[in-house]
Every structure is written in structure tokens, then in C-alpha cells.
C-alpha positions as CSV (number, residue, x, y, z in Angstrom):
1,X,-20.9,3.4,-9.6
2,X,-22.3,0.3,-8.9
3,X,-20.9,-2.6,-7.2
4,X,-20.3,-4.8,-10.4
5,X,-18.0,-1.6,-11.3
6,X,-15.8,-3.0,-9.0
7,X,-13.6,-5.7,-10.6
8,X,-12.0,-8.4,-8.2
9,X,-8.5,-6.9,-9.0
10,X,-7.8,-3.4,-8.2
11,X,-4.6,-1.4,-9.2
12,X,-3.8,1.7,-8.2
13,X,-0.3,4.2,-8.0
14,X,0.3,6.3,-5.2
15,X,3.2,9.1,-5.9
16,X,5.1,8.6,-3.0
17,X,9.1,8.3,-2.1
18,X,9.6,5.8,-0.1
19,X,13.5,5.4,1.8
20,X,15.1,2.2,3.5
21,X,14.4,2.8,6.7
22,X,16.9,1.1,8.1
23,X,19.6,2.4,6.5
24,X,18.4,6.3,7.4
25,X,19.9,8.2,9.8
26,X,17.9,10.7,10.9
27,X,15.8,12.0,13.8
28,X,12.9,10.0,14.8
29,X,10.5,12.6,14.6
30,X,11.5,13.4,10.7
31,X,11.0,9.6,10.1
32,X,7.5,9.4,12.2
33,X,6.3,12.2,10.4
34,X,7.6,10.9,6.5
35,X,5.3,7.7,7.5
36,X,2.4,9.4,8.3
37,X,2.2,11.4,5.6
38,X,2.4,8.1,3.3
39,X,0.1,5.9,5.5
40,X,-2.3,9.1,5.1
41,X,-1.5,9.3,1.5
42,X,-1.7,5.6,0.7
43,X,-5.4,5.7,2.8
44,X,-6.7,8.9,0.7
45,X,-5.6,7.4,-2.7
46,X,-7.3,4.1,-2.0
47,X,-10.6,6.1,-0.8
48,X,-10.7,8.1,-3.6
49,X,-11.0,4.9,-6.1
50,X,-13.6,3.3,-4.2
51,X,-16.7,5.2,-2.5
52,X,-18.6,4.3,0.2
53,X,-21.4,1.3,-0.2
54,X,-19.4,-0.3,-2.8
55,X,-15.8,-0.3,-1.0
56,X,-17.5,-1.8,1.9
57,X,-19.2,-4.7,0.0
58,X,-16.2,-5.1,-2.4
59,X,-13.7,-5.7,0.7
60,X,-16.6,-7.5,2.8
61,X,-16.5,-10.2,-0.5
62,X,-12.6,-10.1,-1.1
63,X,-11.7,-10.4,2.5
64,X,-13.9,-11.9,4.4
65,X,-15.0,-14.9,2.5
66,X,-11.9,-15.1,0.4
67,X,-8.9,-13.8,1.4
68,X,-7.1,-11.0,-0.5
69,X,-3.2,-10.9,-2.2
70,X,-2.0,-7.5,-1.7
71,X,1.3,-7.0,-3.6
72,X,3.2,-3.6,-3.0
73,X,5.4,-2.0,-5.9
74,X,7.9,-0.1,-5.2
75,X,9.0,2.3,-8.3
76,X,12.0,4.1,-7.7
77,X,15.8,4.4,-10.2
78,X,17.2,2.3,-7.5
79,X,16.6,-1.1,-6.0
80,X,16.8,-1.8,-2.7
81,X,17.5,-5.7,-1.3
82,X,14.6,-7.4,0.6
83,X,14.6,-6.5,4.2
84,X,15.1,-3.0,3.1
85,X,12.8,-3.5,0.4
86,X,10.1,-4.3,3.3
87,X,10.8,-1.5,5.9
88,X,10.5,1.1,3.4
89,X,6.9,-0.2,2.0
90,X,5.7,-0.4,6.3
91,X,4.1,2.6,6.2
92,X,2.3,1.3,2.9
93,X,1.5,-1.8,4.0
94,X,-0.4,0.0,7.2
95,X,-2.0,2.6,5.2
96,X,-3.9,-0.5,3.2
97,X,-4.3,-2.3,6.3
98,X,-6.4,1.1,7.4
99,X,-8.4,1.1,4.2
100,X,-9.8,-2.3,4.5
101,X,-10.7,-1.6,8.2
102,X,-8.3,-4.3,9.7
103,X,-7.1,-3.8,13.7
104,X,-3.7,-4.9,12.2
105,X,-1.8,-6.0,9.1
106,X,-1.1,-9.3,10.3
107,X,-4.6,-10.6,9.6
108,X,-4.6,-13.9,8.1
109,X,-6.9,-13.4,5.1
110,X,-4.2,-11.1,4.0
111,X,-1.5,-12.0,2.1
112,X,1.7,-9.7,1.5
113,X,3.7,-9.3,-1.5
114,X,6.3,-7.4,-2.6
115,X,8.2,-6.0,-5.7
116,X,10.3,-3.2,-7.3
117,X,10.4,-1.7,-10.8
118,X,13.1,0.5,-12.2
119,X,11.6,3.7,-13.4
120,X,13.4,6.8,-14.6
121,X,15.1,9.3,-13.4
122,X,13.3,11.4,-10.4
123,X,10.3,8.9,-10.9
124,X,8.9,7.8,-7.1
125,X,5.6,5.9,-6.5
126,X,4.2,2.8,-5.2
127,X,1.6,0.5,-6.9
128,X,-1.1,-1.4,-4.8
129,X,-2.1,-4.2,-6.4
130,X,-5.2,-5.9,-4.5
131,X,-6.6,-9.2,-5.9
């Protein structure tokens, strides 16, 4: 793979579940544990597109000298509102932060988006869209 392999827009689907976070009720250790395994999962998944050499030229041009758009899709048979929508796609939103080597997702060359698509019944994932 060589670095013009790697387009300027990258898209990629992570079968996860996510929950609201803030509507569960349930020990902290269960819900510490539920966002590790997606930051994890969302880090491996991202990895696993792009290797080495290139990943670390493609992110130093996207990020560093122009800024990236990061929108997070949630797919799930139920929608969720917008603060909800956000707290369950945290653990998301630190697993990309991870990837592209940031000390934290609040880095201003980032910017955040987010959205939900219906899908069908017993269908759970999250897209990463990166332009």
C-alpha cells in the first residue's frame, strides 16, 4: 500500500452496541468496562485499515496542516436525542482520538460530528467517517 492508496476521506464500520449512557443504570464497573472494550475496538478497526508509514503520513497531512471532520454514525433500530446521542458515541470519539495520536479529543484541528441511521432489526455498529 502506498501512500496515494490513501484517499483524503476514509470510512469505516465498527460493529459495536453502543447505549445512552446516561439513561443506564448500572454498576460503574460494567459501564467502565463496556467503554473499553469499544475504545479498544474502535482503535483496532481503525489500525487494521491503515498500516504503519502510511497512517502516520496520512494523519500528519489531514491533521496537522489541515484539520480533520470526524463525523460519528451511530446505527442502531432506535434513535436516541442529542445529548444522549453524544454520551453513548464518548467511548468512540476517544478510541479515534487514540488512533490519530492526540493527548485529548478536544484538539482544535478536530472537528466532531454526529449522526444516527435506522438500521434493522438486531443491527448495531458505528461508522467513522474521517475527511
Amino acid at each position: 500500500m502506498t501512500a496515494e492508496a490513501i484517499s483524503p476521506h476514509m470510512s469505516v464500520t465498527v460493529p459495536i452496541r453502543t447505549v445512552s449512557e446516561s439513561n443506564s443504570r448500572e454498576h460503574w464497573a460494567k459501564r467502565a468496562k463496556r467503554a473499553k472494550a469499544q475504545r479498544g475496538a474502535v482503535v483496532l478497526t481503525l489500525r487494521s485499515v491503515t498500516l504503519g508509514e502510511v497512517r502516520n503520513r496520512w494523519i500528519y497531512e489531514a491533521c496537522m496542516l489541515r484539520g480533520l471532520v470526524v463525523t460519528l454514525t451511530r446505527i442502531a433500530p432506535r434513535a436516541l436525542d442529542d445529548d444522549n446521542l453524544r454520551g453513548a458515541l464518548k467511548a468512540v470519539r476517544d478510541g479515534v482520538a487514540d488512533w490519530l495520536g492526540l493527548a485529548s479529543d478536544r484538539d482544535p484541528r478536530i472537528t466532531w460530528q454526529y449522526s444516527q441511521e435506522r438500521g434493522v432489526p438486531h443491527e448495531y455498529a458505528v461508522r467513522v467517517d474521517i475527511v
